[in-house]
C-alpha positions in Angstrom: -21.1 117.8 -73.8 -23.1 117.1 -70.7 -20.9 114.8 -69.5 -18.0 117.7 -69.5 -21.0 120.1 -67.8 -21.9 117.2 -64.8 -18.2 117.0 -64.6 -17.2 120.7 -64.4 -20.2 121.0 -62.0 -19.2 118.2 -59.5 -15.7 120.3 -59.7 -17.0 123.3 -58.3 -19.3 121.7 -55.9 -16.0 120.8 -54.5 -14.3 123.5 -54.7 -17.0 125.3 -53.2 -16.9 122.5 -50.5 -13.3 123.3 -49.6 -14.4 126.8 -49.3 -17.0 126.5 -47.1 -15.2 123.8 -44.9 -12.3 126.7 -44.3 -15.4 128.8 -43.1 -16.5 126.8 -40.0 -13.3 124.9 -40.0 -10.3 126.9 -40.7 -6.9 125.7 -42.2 -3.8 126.2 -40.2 -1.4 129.1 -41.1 -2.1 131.6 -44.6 -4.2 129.1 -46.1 -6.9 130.1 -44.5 -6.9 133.7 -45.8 -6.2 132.7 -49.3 -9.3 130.6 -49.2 -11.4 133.4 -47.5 -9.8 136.0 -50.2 -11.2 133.0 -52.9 -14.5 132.5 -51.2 -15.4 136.0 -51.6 -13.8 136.5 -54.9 -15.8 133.1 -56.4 -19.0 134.3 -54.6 -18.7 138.0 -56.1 -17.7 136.8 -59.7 -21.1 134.5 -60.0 -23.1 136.8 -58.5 -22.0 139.2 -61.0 -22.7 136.4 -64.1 -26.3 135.7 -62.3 -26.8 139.2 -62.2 -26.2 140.2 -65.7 -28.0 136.7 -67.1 -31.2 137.4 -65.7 -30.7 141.2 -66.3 -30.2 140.6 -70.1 -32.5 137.3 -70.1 -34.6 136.9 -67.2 -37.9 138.2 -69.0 -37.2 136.3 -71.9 -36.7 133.1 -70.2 -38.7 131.7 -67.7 -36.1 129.8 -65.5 -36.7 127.8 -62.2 -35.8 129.4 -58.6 -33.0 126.2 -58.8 -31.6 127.4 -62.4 -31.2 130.7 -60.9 -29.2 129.6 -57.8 -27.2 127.2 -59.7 -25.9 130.2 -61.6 -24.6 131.5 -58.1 -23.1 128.1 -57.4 -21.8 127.1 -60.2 -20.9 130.1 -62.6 -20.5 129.6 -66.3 -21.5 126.0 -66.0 -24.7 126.3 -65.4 -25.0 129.1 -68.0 -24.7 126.3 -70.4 -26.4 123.9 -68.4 -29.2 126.1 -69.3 -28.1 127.7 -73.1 -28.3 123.6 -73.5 -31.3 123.3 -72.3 -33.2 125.9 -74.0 -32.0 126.4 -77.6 -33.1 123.7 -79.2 
């Protein structure tokens, strides 16, 4: 299983590379608005997931300032990055 997590997560890095590459370095034609329409879409769905974790768990977990951003980065992921790393 973390295998499968390391591999998601190296998935979405990239992803999130190709995002952030169309930012300072636009694709030709409608590509580039797709990916802008995805950037903010990706960003506002795991800031919405970060938000309600640490809303429903933040005072019962004490979680890094780097567990907190990876939920921003890399969504669901690191939710079980973490569910992984704290249920024993």
């Amino acid at each position: 299983m973390k295998a499968l997590i390391l591999l998601a997560k190296v998935a979405i890095g990239f992803v999130w590379a190709v995002l952030l590459l169309n930012l300072f370095h636009p694709f030709p034609g409608v590509a580039a608005i797709a990916l802008y329409i995805m950037t903010a879409f990706l960003l506002a769905m795991h800031g919405l997931q970060m938000l309600i974790f640490l809303g429903a768990f933040g005072d019962k977990l004490s979680l890094t300032r780097w567990e907190k951003w990876s939920i921003l980065i890399f969504g669901i992921f690191a939710l079980l990055d973490i569910r992984r790393k704290h249920m024993v």
